[in-house]
N, C-alpha and C positions, 0 to 999 in steps of 0.2 A: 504493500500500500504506500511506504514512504515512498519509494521509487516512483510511483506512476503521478505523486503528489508532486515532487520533486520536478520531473521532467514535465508537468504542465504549467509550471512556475517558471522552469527555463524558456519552455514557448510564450509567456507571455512577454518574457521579457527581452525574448528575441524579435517578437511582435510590435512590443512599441517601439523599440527601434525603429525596428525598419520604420514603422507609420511616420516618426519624427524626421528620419532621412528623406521621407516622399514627400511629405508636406512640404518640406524647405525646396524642394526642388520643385515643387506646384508653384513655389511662391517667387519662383526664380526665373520660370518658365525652363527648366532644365529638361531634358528627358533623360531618365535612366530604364535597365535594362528589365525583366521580367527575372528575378530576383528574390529569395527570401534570407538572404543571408547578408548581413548589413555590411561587412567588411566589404563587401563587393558593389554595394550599393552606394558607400560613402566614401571608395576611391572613384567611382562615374560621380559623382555631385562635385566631388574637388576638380577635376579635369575638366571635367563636361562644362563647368562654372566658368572655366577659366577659357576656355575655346571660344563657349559662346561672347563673352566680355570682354575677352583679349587684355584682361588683368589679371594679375598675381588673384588671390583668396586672403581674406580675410577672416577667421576660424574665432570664432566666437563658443566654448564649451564652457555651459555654465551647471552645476555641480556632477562633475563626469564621474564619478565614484556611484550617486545613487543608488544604481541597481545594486551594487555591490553591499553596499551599507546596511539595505533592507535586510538583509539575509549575516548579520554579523552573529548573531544567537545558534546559527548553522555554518558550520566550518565547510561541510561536502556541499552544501548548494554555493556559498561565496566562492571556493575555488572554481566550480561550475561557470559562475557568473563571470567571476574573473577573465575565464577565457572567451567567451564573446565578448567583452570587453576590450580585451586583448587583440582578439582580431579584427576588431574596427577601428581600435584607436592606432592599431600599426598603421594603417592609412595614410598618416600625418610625415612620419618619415619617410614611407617612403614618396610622398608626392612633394617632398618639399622643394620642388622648383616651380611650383604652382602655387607657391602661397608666400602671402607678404607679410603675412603677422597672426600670432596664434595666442587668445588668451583663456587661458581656466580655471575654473574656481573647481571649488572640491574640497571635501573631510580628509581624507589622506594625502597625505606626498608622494606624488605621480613617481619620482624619482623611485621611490621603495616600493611603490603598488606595483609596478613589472608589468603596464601592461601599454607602454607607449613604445617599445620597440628603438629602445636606445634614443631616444628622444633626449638627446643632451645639450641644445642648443639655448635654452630654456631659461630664464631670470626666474630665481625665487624672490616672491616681493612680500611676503607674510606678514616681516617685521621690522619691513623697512619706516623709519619714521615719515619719509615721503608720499607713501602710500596709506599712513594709519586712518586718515580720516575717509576715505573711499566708499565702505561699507555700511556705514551708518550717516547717522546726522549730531553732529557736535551742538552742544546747548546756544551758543553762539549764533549756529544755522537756524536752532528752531526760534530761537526769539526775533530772528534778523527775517522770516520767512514764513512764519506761520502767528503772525502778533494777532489776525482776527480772533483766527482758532482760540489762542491762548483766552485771549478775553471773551470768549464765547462761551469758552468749556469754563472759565472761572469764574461765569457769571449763572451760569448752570448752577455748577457746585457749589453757587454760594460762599464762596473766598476770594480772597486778594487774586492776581494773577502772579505774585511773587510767590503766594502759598502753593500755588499749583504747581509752578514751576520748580519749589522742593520737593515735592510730593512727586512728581515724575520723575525728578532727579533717582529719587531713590527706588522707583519703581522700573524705571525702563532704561536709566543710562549707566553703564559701565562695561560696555564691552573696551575691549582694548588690546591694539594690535601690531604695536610698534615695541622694540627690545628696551628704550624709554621710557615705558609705560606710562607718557604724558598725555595722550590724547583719547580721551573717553567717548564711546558712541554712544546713542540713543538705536534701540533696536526700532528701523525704520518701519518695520510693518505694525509693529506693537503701536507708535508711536500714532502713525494715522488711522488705527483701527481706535483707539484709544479718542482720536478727534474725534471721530466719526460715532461713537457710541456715548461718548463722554462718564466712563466708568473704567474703574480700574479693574481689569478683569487679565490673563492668564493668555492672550490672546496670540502671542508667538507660539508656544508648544501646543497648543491646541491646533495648529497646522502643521506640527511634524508626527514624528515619528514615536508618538508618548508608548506606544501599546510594545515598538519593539525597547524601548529606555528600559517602561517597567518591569519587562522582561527580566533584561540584561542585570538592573541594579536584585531583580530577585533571586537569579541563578547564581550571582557571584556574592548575594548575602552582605551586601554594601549597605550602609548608612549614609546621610548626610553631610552627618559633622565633620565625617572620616577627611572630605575634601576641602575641608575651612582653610585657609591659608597653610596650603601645603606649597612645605620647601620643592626647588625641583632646580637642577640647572639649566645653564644657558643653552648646553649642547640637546636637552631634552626638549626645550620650548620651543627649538627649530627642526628637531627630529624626531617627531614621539612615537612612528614606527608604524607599522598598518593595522589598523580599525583590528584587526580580529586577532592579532598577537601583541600587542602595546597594555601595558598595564591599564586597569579602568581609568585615572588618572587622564592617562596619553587618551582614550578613548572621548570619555567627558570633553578635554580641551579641546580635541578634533572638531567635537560634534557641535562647540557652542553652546555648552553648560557651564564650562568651567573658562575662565579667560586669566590672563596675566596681570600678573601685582609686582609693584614692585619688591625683592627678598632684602633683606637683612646682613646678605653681605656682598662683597664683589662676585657678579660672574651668579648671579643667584636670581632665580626668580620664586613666586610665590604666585599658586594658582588659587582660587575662589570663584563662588558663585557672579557671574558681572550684575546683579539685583536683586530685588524683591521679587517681580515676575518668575525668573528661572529658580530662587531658591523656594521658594513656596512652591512651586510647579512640581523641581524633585522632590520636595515632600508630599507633595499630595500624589505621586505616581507611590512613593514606596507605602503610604496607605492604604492603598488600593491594591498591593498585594496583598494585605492584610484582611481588606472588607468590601465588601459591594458596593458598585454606586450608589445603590439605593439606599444601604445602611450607613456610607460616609454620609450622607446627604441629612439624613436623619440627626446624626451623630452632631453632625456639622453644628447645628443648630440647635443644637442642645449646648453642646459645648457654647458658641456665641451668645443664648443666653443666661447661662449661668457666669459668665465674665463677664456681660455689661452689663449683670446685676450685682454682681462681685459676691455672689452665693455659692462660696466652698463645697457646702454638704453636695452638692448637684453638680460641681465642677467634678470632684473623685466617684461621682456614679459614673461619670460619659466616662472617666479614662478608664473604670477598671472595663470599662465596658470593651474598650481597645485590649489593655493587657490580657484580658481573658481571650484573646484570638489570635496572640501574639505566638507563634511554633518555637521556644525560648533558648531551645539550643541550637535554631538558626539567627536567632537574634543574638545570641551572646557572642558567636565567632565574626558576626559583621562590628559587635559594638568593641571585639577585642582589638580591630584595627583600628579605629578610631582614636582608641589613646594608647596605641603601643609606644610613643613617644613620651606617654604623660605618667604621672603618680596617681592613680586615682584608685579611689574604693572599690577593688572586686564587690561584685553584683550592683550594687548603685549603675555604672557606668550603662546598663543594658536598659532600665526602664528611664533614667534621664535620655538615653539616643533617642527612643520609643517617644516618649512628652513631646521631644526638642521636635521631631519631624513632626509628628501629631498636631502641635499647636502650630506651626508655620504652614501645615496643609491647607488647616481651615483658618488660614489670613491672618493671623495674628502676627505681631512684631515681637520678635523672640530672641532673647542672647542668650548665649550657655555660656558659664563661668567668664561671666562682667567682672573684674578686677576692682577689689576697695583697695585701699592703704593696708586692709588687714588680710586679706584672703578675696576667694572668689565663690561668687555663688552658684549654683548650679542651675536654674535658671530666673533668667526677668523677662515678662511677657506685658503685653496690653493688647486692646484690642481697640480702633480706631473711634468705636461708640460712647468710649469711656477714660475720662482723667486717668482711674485709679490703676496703679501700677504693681503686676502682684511680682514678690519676690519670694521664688520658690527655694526651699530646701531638702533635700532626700536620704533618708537612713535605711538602713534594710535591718529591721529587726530578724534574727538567725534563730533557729533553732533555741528553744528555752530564752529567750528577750523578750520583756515585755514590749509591745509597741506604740503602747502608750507613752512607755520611758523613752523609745527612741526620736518620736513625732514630739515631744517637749526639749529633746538635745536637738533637734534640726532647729527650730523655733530662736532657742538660746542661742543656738551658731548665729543664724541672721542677725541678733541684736550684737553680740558680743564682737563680733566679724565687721559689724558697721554695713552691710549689704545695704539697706534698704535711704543711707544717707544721702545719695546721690537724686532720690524722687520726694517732693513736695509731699505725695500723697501716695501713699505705697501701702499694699494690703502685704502683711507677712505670712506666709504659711510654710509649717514645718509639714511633713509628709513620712510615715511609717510604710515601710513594703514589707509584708508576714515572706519570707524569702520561699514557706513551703506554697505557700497558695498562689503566689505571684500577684498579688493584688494591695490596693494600696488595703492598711487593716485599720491607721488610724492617723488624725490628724489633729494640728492644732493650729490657730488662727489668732492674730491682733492685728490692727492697724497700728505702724508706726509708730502715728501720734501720740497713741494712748497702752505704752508697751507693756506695762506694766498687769494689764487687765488680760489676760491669757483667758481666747473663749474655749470652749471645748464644742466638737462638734461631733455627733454621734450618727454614726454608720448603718443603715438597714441593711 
Protein backbone atom coordinates (compact mmCIF):
# COMPACT_ATOMS: atom_id res chain seq x y z
CA UNK A 1 0.00 0.00 0.00
CA UNK A 2 2.95 2.49 0.82
CA UNK A 3 4.24 1.97 -2.56
CA UNK A 4 1.40 2.54 -4.73
CA UNK A 5 0.63 5.76 -2.19
CA UNK A 6 4.11 6.67 -2.77
CA UNK A 7 4.26 6.48 -6.53
CA UNK A 8 0.97 8.44 -6.81
CA UNK A 9 2.46 11.35 -4.85
CA UNK A 10 5.51 11.19 -7.35
CA UNK A 11 2.96 11.57 -10.25
CA UNK A 12 1.43 14.34 -8.83
CA UNK A 13 4.35 16.00 -8.60
CA UNK A 14 5.75 15.07 -11.71
CA UNK A 15 2.40 16.51 -12.92
CA UNK A 16 2.52 19.85 -11.65
CA UNK A 17 5.49 20.30 -13.00
CA UNK A 18 5.08 19.61 -16.15
CA UNK A 19 1.51 21.94 -15.81
CA UNK A 20 3.91 24.96 -14.42
CA UNK A 21 6.50 24.38 -17.45
CA UNK A 22 3.36 24.55 -20.00
CA UNK A 23 1.70 27.29 -18.77
CA UNK A 24 4.99 29.50 -18.91
CA UNK A 25 5.35 28.57 -22.32
CA UNK A 26 1.40 29.31 -23.08
CA UNK A 27 2.37 32.49 -21.65
CA UNK A 28 5.20 32.89 -24.00
CA UNK A 29 3.75 31.72 -26.81
CA UNK A 30 6.43 28.93 -26.98
CA UNK A 31 5.76 25.54 -28.34
CA UNK A 32 7.05 22.43 -26.67
CA UNK A 33 7.06 18.87 -27.54
CA UNK A 34 4.34 16.10 -26.52
CA UNK A 35 6.18 15.20 -23.37
CA UNK A 36 5.58 14.07 -19.77
CA UNK A 37 8.78 14.25 -18.34
CA UNK A 38 9.72 17.82 -17.30
CA UNK A 39 13.56 17.74 -17.69
CA UNK A 40 12.66 17.44 -21.32
CA UNK A 41 10.01 19.90 -21.30
CA UNK A 42 12.16 22.64 -19.59
CA UNK A 43 15.29 22.31 -21.61
CA UNK A 44 12.45 23.08 -25.04
CA UNK A 45 11.14 26.22 -22.93
CA UNK A 46 14.99 27.47 -22.30
CA UNK A 47 15.99 27.04 -26.10
CA UNK A 48 12.71 27.35 -27.79
CA UNK A 49 12.47 30.93 -25.44
CA UNK A 50 15.58 31.94 -26.68
CA UNK A 51 15.03 31.10 -30.68
CA UNK A 52 11.91 32.49 -30.80
CA UNK A 53 13.22 36.10 -28.80
CA UNK A 54 16.65 35.89 -30.15
CA UNK A 55 17.65 36.76 -26.36
CA UNK A 56 19.62 35.03 -23.76
CA UNK A 57 16.77 33.61 -20.76
CA UNK A 58 16.10 35.17 -17.82
CA UNK A 59 15.30 32.19 -15.18
CA UNK A 60 13.34 33.23 -12.45
CA UNK A 61 12.96 29.94 -9.66
CA UNK A 62 11.03 30.87 -6.93
CA UNK A 63 11.10 28.23 -3.90
CA UNK A 64 12.77 25.37 -6.03
CA UNK A 65 13.05 22.81 -3.14
CA UNK A 66 9.13 22.63 -2.51
CA UNK A 67 8.30 19.47 -3.79
CA UNK A 68 11.06 18.32 -1.83
CA UNK A 69 10.32 19.87 1.50
CA UNK A 70 6.78 18.59 1.51
CA UNK A 71 8.00 15.19 1.83
CA UNK A 72 10.81 15.98 4.69
CA UNK A 73 8.94 13.42 7.45
CA UNK A 74 9.62 10.77 4.47
CA UNK A 75 13.39 10.06 3.65
CA UNK A 76 12.31 7.37 0.55
CA UNK A 77 9.77 9.67 -1.06
CA UNK A 78 12.25 13.15 -0.70
CA UNK A 79 15.17 11.09 -2.28
CA UNK A 80 12.37 10.13 -4.99
CA UNK A 81 11.53 13.61 -5.24
CA UNK A 82 14.97 14.71 -5.38
CA UNK A 83 15.52 13.06 -8.58
CA UNK A 84 12.95 14.66 -10.75
CA UNK A 85 14.15 17.54 -9.29
CA UNK A 86 17.36 16.77 -10.38
CA UNK A 87 16.49 16.02 -13.75
CA UNK A 88 14.84 19.35 -14.52
CA UNK A 89 16.83 21.56 -12.63
CA UNK A 90 20.13 19.93 -14.76
CA UNK A 91 18.59 21.87 -17.48
CA UNK A 92 20.13 25.03 -16.38
CA UNK A 93 23.78 23.92 -16.83
CA UNK A 94 23.42 22.41 -19.30
CA UNK A 95 21.72 25.21 -21.59
CA UNK A 96 23.67 27.82 -20.03
CA UNK A 97 24.58 29.76 -23.22
CA UNK A 98 20.89 30.48 -23.60
CA UNK A 99 20.60 32.27 -20.50
CA UNK A 100 21.56 35.67 -19.13
CA UNK A 101 20.69 35.42 -15.51
CA UNK A 102 19.34 32.88 -13.01
CA UNK A 103 17.63 33.67 -9.67
CA UNK A 104 16.28 31.22 -6.66
CA UNK A 105 14.81 31.27 -3.66
CA UNK A 106 14.41 28.03 -1.68
CA UNK A 107 14.76 26.31 2.03
CA UNK A 108 17.82 24.56 1.24
CA UNK A 109 21.23 25.24 -0.24
CA UNK A 110 21.18 24.22 -3.81
CA UNK A 111 24.91 23.88 -3.58
CA UNK A 112 24.38 20.60 -0.85
CA UNK A 113 20.62 19.73 -2.28
CA UNK A 114 22.72 17.99 -5.49
CA UNK A 115 20.30 18.49 -7.63
CA UNK A 116 21.49 21.59 -10.05
CA UNK A 117 24.16 19.48 -11.96
CA UNK A 118 27.30 21.31 -10.81
CA UNK A 119 25.76 24.45 -11.16
CA UNK A 120 28.70 26.53 -9.65
CA UNK A 121 28.46 29.74 -11.32
CA UNK A 122 26.18 31.00 -8.67
CA UNK A 123 26.28 34.04 -5.89
CA UNK A 124 25.17 33.03 -2.46
CA UNK A 125 23.29 36.38 -1.34
CA UNK A 126 21.44 34.86 2.01
CA UNK A 127 23.46 37.01 4.33
CA UNK A 128 24.66 39.60 2.45
CA UNK A 129 23.93 42.95 4.36
CA UNK A 130 23.10 44.38 0.77
CA UNK A 131 20.40 42.10 0.09
CA UNK A 132 18.97 41.99 3.88
CA UNK A 133 16.10 44.11 3.22
CA UNK A 134 14.79 42.30 -0.09
CA UNK A 135 12.35 39.84 1.60
CA UNK A 136 10.36 41.71 3.72
CA UNK A 137 9.34 45.23 4.45
CA UNK A 138 11.52 47.31 7.06
CA UNK A 139 9.30 49.53 9.73
CA UNK A 140 10.70 52.46 7.90
CA UNK A 141 8.85 51.10 4.44
CA UNK A 142 5.69 50.56 6.32
CA UNK A 143 5.35 53.89 7.80
CA UNK A 144 6.87 55.62 4.65
CA UNK A 145 4.12 53.48 2.51
CA UNK A 146 1.24 52.29 4.02
CA UNK A 147 0.49 55.65 6.67
CA UNK A 148 -3.41 55.24 5.43
CA UNK A 149 -3.56 51.64 6.45
CA UNK A 150 -1.76 52.55 9.70
CA UNK A 151 -4.30 55.16 10.63
CA UNK A 152 -7.15 53.06 9.48
CA UNK A 153 -6.21 49.91 11.38
CA UNK A 154 -5.42 52.21 14.40
CA UNK A 155 -8.51 53.99 14.23
CA UNK A 156 -10.29 50.55 14.06
CA UNK A 157 -8.46 49.36 17.14
CA UNK A 158 -9.08 52.11 18.92
CA UNK A 159 -5.29 53.30 19.63
CA UNK A 160 -2.69 55.66 18.86
CA UNK A 161 -1.03 54.77 15.57
CA UNK A 162 2.21 54.77 17.50
CA UNK A 163 0.45 51.96 19.76
CA UNK A 164 -0.01 49.98 16.66
CA UNK A 165 2.82 50.26 15.36
CA UNK A 166 4.50 48.57 18.68
CA UNK A 167 2.19 46.02 18.60
CA UNK A 168 3.15 44.95 15.05
CA UNK A 169 6.55 45.48 15.92
CA UNK A 170 6.22 42.66 18.07
CA UNK A 171 3.84 40.73 16.23
CA UNK A 172 5.10 40.56 12.64
CA UNK A 173 8.71 42.13 12.47
CA UNK A 174 11.94 40.34 13.07
CA UNK A 175 12.99 38.24 10.40
CA UNK A 176 16.47 38.99 9.63
CA UNK A 177 18.97 38.17 7.04
CA UNK A 178 22.15 39.66 6.81
CA UNK A 179 25.55 38.09 9.00
CA UNK A 180 24.95 41.91 10.86
CA UNK A 181 21.82 41.14 12.06
CA UNK A 182 20.86 44.90 11.62
CA UNK A 183 18.14 44.95 9.44
CA UNK A 184 14.72 43.50 10.70
CA UNK A 185 11.66 42.44 8.39
CA UNK A 186 8.03 42.78 8.79
CA UNK A 187 6.72 39.24 7.34
CA UNK A 188 5.08 40.88 4.10
CA UNK A 189 2.16 38.60 3.64
CA UNK A 190 1.22 38.63 7.53
CA UNK A 191 1.69 42.29 7.23
CA UNK A 192 -1.15 43.08 4.58
CA UNK A 193 -3.33 40.35 5.50
CA UNK A 194 -3.01 41.98 8.93
CA UNK A 195 -4.31 45.46 6.97
CA UNK A 196 -6.78 43.85 5.33
CA UNK A 197 -8.46 42.13 8.31
CA UNK A 198 -7.31 44.44 10.82
CA UNK A 199 -6.69 41.71 13.79
CA UNK A 200 -3.92 40.12 14.88
CA UNK A 201 -4.22 36.71 13.88
CA UNK A 202 -1.53 33.72 12.92
CA UNK A 203 -1.91 34.55 9.23
CA UNK A 204 1.71 33.46 7.74
CA UNK A 205 1.75 29.73 8.88
CA UNK A 206 -1.61 29.37 8.22
CA UNK A 207 -0.52 29.30 4.43
CA UNK A 208 2.36 26.85 4.98
CA UNK A 209 3.06 23.88 5.71
CA UNK A 210 1.80 23.68 9.79
CA UNK A 211 0.32 19.82 9.27
CA UNK A 212 3.97 18.66 7.89
CA UNK A 213 5.92 21.28 11.05
CA UNK A 214 3.55 19.46 13.50
CA UNK A 215 4.58 16.48 12.24
CA UNK A 216 8.20 16.89 12.23
CA UNK A 217 8.25 18.85 15.90
CA UNK A 218 6.10 15.59 17.00
CA UNK A 219 8.31 12.77 15.74
CA UNK A 220 11.43 14.23 16.82
CA UNK A 221 9.77 15.04 20.45
CA UNK A 222 10.84 18.86 20.28
CA UNK A 223 9.80 21.78 22.53
CA UNK A 224 9.66 25.20 22.05
CA UNK A 225 11.97 26.73 24.47
CA UNK A 226 14.60 24.16 23.36
CA UNK A 227 15.08 26.87 20.38
CA UNK A 228 15.20 30.28 22.55
CA UNK A 229 18.40 31.90 21.61
CA UNK A 230 20.27 29.18 20.66
CA UNK A 231 24.03 29.57 20.33
CA UNK A 232 25.15 28.29 16.72
CA UNK A 233 28.20 29.41 14.58
CA UNK A 234 28.99 31.55 11.74
CA UNK A 235 29.83 28.56 9.50
CA UNK A 236 26.21 26.98 10.46
CA UNK A 237 24.00 30.19 9.74
CA UNK A 238 25.60 29.96 6.19
CA UNK A 239 25.42 26.04 5.82
CA UNK A 240 22.82 24.37 7.93
CA UNK A 241 22.83 21.27 5.46
CA UNK A 242 19.79 19.69 3.77
CA UNK A 243 16.10 19.96 5.20
CA UNK A 244 16.18 16.02 5.84
CA UNK A 245 19.68 15.45 7.52
CA UNK A 246 20.41 19.04 9.32
CA UNK A 247 19.61 19.07 12.89
CA UNK A 248 15.96 20.43 13.77
CA UNK A 249 17.61 23.68 14.53
CA UNK A 250 19.21 23.95 10.76
CA UNK A 251 15.60 22.64 9.66
CA UNK A 252 13.48 25.43 11.61
CA UNK A 253 16.16 28.20 10.40
CA UNK A 254 15.74 26.97 6.60
CA UNK A 255 12.07 26.84 6.88
CA UNK A 256 11.55 30.53 8.42
CA UNK A 257 10.61 29.65 12.09
CA UNK A 258 13.65 30.35 13.57
CA UNK A 259 15.81 33.53 12.17
CA UNK A 260 19.29 35.07 13.24
CA UNK A 261 20.23 37.15 16.52
CA UNK A 262 23.00 38.48 17.12
CA UNK A 263 25.46 35.79 19.68
CA UNK A 264 27.54 36.60 22.49
CA UNK A 265 30.73 36.25 21.10
CA UNK A 266 32.81 36.79 17.91
CA UNK A 267 32.15 34.52 14.90
CA UNK A 268 28.68 33.44 16.95
CA UNK A 269 25.31 33.79 16.16
CA UNK A 270 22.00 33.12 18.15
CA UNK A 271 18.86 31.71 16.58
CA UNK A 272 15.16 32.51 17.92
CA UNK A 273 11.73 32.73 17.04
CA UNK A 274 11.68 36.25 14.58
CA UNK A 275 7.87 37.17 16.71
CA UNK A 276 4.90 36.69 18.20
CA UNK A 277 3.06 35.26 15.12
CA UNK A 278 5.75 32.22 14.55
CA UNK A 279 6.21 31.65 18.39
CA UNK A 280 2.79 31.29 19.25
CA UNK A 281 2.18 29.59 15.98
CA UNK A 282 4.82 26.73 17.07
CA UNK A 283 3.16 26.60 20.15
CA UNK A 284 -0.17 26.10 19.15
CA UNK A 285 1.13 23.38 16.33
CA UNK A 286 2.99 21.33 19.38
CA UNK A 287 -0.79 21.53 21.03
CA UNK A 288 -2.24 20.08 18.67
CA UNK A 289 -0.20 17.12 18.82
CA UNK A 290 -1.56 16.91 22.09
CA UNK A 291 -5.46 17.75 21.47
CA UNK A 292 -8.12 18.36 18.91
CA UNK A 293 -9.05 21.38 17.23
CA UNK A 294 -12.01 21.14 18.65
CA UNK A 295 -10.91 20.41 22.40
CA UNK A 296 -7.88 23.23 21.84
CA UNK A 297 -10.73 25.53 20.94
CA UNK A 298 -12.75 24.69 23.98
CA UNK A 299 -9.67 24.65 26.06
CA UNK A 300 -8.66 27.94 24.45
CA UNK A 301 -11.33 29.71 26.03
CA UNK A 302 -11.56 28.56 29.14
CA UNK A 303 -8.09 29.17 29.67
CA UNK A 304 -8.74 33.13 28.21
CA UNK A 305 -11.33 33.30 30.67
CA UNK A 306 -10.14 32.29 33.73
CA UNK A 307 -6.92 34.94 33.17
CA UNK A 308 -8.89 37.92 32.34
CA UNK A 309 -10.77 37.08 35.26
CA UNK A 310 -7.51 36.23 37.16
CA UNK A 311 -9.44 33.19 38.61
CA UNK A 312 -6.77 30.44 39.76
CA UNK A 313 -9.10 27.70 40.83
CA UNK A 314 -10.21 27.54 36.82
CA UNK A 315 -6.94 28.43 35.44
CA UNK A 316 -5.30 24.75 37.13
CA UNK A 317 -8.63 22.92 35.81
CA UNK A 318 -7.92 23.89 31.94
CA UNK A 319 -4.08 22.95 32.50
CA UNK A 320 -4.57 19.65 34.20
CA UNK A 321 -6.99 19.35 31.75
CA UNK A 322 -3.66 19.58 29.08
CA UNK A 323 -1.33 17.55 31.45
CA UNK A 324 -3.72 14.71 31.64
CA UNK A 325 -3.05 14.15 27.72
CA UNK A 326 0.38 14.90 27.97
CA UNK A 327 2.33 10.82 26.80
CA UNK A 328 5.05 12.11 29.77
CA UNK A 329 7.98 10.17 28.71
CA UNK A 330 7.70 11.76 25.39
CA UNK A 331 7.53 14.86 26.94
CA UNK A 332 10.22 14.54 29.24
CA UNK A 333 13.07 13.42 26.43
CA UNK A 334 11.89 16.61 24.22
CA UNK A 335 11.93 18.88 27.69
CA UNK A 336 15.55 17.06 28.56
CA UNK A 337 16.82 19.09 25.49
CA UNK A 338 15.69 22.07 26.26
CA UNK A 339 17.97 22.63 29.32
CA UNK A 340 20.74 20.36 28.63
CA UNK A 341 22.74 23.42 28.80
CA UNK A 342 20.99 24.63 32.13
CA UNK A 343 20.70 23.70 36.02
CA UNK A 344 17.38 23.12 36.54
CA UNK A 345 14.96 20.98 38.73
CA UNK A 346 14.44 17.23 37.28
CA UNK A 347 10.79 16.84 36.63
CA UNK A 348 9.78 20.74 37.18
CA UNK A 349 11.54 21.21 33.70
CA UNK A 350 8.70 18.80 31.70
CA UNK A 351 5.35 20.53 32.99
CA UNK A 352 6.91 24.23 32.89
CA UNK A 353 7.91 23.32 28.60
CA UNK A 354 4.15 21.84 28.70
CA UNK A 355 2.46 25.65 30.54
CA UNK A 356 5.31 27.68 28.57
CA UNK A 357 3.82 26.27 24.94
CA UNK A 358 0.28 25.92 26.33
CA UNK A 359 -0.16 29.55 27.34
CA UNK A 360 1.61 31.06 24.17
CA UNK A 361 -0.66 28.73 21.95
CA UNK A 362 -3.68 30.34 23.13
CA UNK A 363 -2.15 34.00 22.62
CA UNK A 364 -0.86 34.97 25.78
CA UNK A 365 2.45 36.86 26.37
CA UNK A 366 4.61 34.41 28.03
CA UNK A 367 8.43 34.57 29.55
CA UNK A 368 10.09 31.57 31.05
CA UNK A 369 12.76 32.33 33.76
CA UNK A 370 12.49 36.43 33.49
CA UNK A 371 15.80 37.38 35.42
CA UNK A 372 15.25 39.49 39.02
CA UNK A 373 18.50 40.67 41.00
CA UNK A 374 17.79 37.41 42.85
CA UNK A 375 16.81 34.48 40.74
CA UNK A 376 14.51 33.62 37.81
CA UNK A 377 11.09 32.80 37.76
CA UNK A 378 9.71 30.09 35.92
CA UNK A 379 7.09 31.70 34.36
CA UNK A 380 5.35 35.45 33.62
CA UNK A 381 2.36 35.44 31.54
CA UNK A 382 -0.66 38.11 30.68
CA UNK A 383 -3.11 38.16 28.48
CA UNK A 384 -3.88 41.31 26.26
CA UNK A 385 -7.69 41.77 28.18
CA UNK A 386 -6.11 42.31 31.30
CA UNK A 387 -3.58 44.69 33.42
CA UNK A 388 -2.91 41.96 35.95
CA UNK A 389 0.24 40.01 35.42
CA UNK A 390 0.42 36.58 36.89
CA UNK A 391 3.96 35.39 38.12
CA UNK A 392 4.00 31.69 38.14
CA UNK A 393 6.10 29.24 40.26
CA UNK A 394 6.51 25.30 40.12
CA UNK A 395 7.49 22.52 42.66
CA UNK A 396 6.88 18.83 42.14
CA UNK A 397 5.95 17.41 45.34
CA UNK A 398 7.69 13.58 45.01
CA UNK A 399 6.71 10.63 46.45
CA UNK A 400 5.72 11.01 50.49
CA UNK A 401 5.67 15.51 50.11
CA UNK A 402 3.04 17.04 51.17
CA UNK A 403 1.81 19.43 48.29
CA UNK A 404 0.44 21.74 50.04
CA UNK A 405 4.01 22.36 51.61
CA UNK A 406 5.51 22.50 48.34
CA UNK A 407 2.73 25.02 46.52
CA UNK A 408 3.57 27.51 49.81
CA UNK A 409 7.68 27.09 49.17
CA UNK A 410 6.81 28.00 45.37
CA UNK A 411 4.60 31.13 46.70
CA UNK A 412 7.67 32.03 49.24
CA UNK A 413 10.37 31.73 46.34
CA UNK A 414 8.25 34.51 44.26
CA UNK A 415 8.29 36.91 47.28
CA UNK A 416 11.73 36.06 48.74
CA UNK A 417 13.22 35.86 44.93
CA UNK A 418 11.68 39.52 44.33
CA UNK A 419 9.96 37.97 40.92
CA UNK A 420 6.96 39.80 40.85
CA UNK A 421 8.99 43.54 41.57
CA UNK A 422 9.29 44.36 38.13
CA UNK A 423 4.83 44.46 37.57
CA UNK A 424 2.77 47.39 39.15
CA UNK A 425 0.02 44.63 39.58
CA UNK A 426 1.12 41.02 39.54
CA UNK A 427 -1.10 38.13 40.68
CA UNK A 428 1.55 35.43 42.46
CA UNK A 429 0.86 31.95 42.21
CA UNK A 430 2.98 29.16 43.65
CA UNK A 431 2.00 25.66 41.93
CA UNK A 432 2.28 21.99 43.45
CA UNK A 433 2.70 18.93 40.77
CA UNK A 434 1.80 15.36 42.82
CA UNK A 435 4.82 13.84 40.45
CA UNK A 436 2.71 10.39 40.61
CA UNK A 437 -0.49 11.63 39.07
CA UNK A 438 1.06 14.29 36.80
CA UNK A 439 -1.31 16.90 37.79
CA UNK A 440 -1.15 20.16 39.39
CA UNK A 441 -2.46 18.65 43.20
CA UNK A 442 -2.34 22.15 44.84
CA UNK A 443 -1.95 25.80 44.87
CA UNK A 444 -1.60 28.96 46.51
CA UNK A 445 -2.28 32.44 45.46
CA UNK A 446 -1.75 36.51 46.73
CA UNK A 447 -1.52 39.52 44.83
CA UNK A 448 1.61 41.24 45.33
CA UNK A 449 0.38 44.03 46.84
CA UNK A 450 -1.16 42.56 49.77
CA UNK A 451 1.79 39.44 50.21
CA UNK A 452 1.30 38.81 53.39
CA UNK A 453 -2.42 37.53 53.20
CA UNK A 454 -1.71 33.99 51.44
CA UNK A 455 -5.27 32.63 49.82
CA UNK A 456 -5.60 29.14 49.66
CA UNK A 457 -7.46 27.63 46.91
CA UNK A 458 -9.09 24.24 46.96
CA UNK A 459 -9.04 21.78 44.06
CA UNK A 460 -12.28 19.57 42.83
Amino acid sequence: MSKVIANEGLDGINESIVYQIKSIANQLGVSLPDSKFPGILFDNLIINTFLKYNQRVALLIDEYDAPYTNFVNNSLMADKVRDILRDCYSQIKANDRYIRFVFITGISKFAKFGVFSKLNTTTDISLMPEYAGMCGYTEDEIIRYFPDYLDDTAKTMNISTDELIKKMRDYYNGFCFDRGCQTRLYNPYSTLAFFGEKTFANYWVETGQSKVIAYYLKNRKLTVEQFRNMSIPEDFARSPGDVDTTPPEGFLYQCGYLTLRKGIATGKFSLDYPNMEVLNSMSRLLIQNIVSDTVFNAIHDELTNAVTSNNVNDFVKVVNRVLARIVYDDHAKAAEQTVKMRNYPEGERVYRSCMYSFLLGCGLTVYAEMHTNKGRSDLIFSHVDNPTVWVVELKVARKGEDSETKAEEALFQIEEKNYAAPFSNALCVGLAIDEEKRLIADVKYVYASVFKEIHNCTLN
